[in-house]
VEXDREN-2710 file (C-alpha; in Angstrom, 1 decimal):
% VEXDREN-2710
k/r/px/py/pz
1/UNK/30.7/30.0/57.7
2/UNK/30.3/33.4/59.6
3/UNK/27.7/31.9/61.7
4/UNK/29.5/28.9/62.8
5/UNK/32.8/31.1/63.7
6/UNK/30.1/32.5/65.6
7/UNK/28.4/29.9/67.3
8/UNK/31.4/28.0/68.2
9/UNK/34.7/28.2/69.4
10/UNK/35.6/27.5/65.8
11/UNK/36.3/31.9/65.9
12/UNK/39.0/31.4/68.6
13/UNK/41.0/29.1/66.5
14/UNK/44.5/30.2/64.6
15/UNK/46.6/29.3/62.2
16/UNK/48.2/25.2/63.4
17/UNK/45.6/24.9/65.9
18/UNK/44.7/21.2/66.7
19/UNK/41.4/20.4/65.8
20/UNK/39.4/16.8/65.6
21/UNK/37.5/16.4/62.7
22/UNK/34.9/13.8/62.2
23/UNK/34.9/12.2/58.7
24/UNK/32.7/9.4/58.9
25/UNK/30.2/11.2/56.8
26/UNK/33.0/11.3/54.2
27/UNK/34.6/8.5/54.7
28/UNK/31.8/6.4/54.0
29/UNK/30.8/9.0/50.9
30/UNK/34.5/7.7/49.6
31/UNK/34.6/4.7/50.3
32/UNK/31.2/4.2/47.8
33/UNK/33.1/6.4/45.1
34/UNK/35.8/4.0/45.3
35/UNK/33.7/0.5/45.8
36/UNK/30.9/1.3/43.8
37/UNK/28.7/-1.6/44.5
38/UNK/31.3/-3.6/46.4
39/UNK/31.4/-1.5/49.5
40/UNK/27.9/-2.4/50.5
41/UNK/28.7/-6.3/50.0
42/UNK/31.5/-6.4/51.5
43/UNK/30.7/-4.6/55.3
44/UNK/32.8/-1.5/54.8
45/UNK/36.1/-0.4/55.0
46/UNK/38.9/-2.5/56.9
47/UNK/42.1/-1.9/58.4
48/UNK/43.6/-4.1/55.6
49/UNK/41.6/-1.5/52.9
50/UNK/43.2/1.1/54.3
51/UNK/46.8/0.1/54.9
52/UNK/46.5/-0.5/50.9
53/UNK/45.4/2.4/49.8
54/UNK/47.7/4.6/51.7
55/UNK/45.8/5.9/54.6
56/UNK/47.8/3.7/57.5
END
């Protein structure tokens, strides 16, 4: 982590700073921990999947 405080502006950020984060890394890592096998068959995760499990 040093070195990316470094590298970026990351360093310049404080405390309630807005910040975008990109999740679709773990967003798709989740949404296989919570499908299992399902996920893949069904062509990923939809508004509809999301609305029921809390996140809309």
């Amino acid at each position: 982590v040093p070195h990316t405080l470094q590298v970026t502006t990351m360093g310049e950020l404080k405390a309630g700073s807005t910040v975008n984060l990109e999740v679709d890394v773990v967003a798709r890592y989740l949404e296989r921990l919570m499908l299992g096998d399902k996920a893949a068959s069904t062509g990923g995760i939809t508004e509809s999947f999301l609305k029921q499990h809390g996140y809309v």
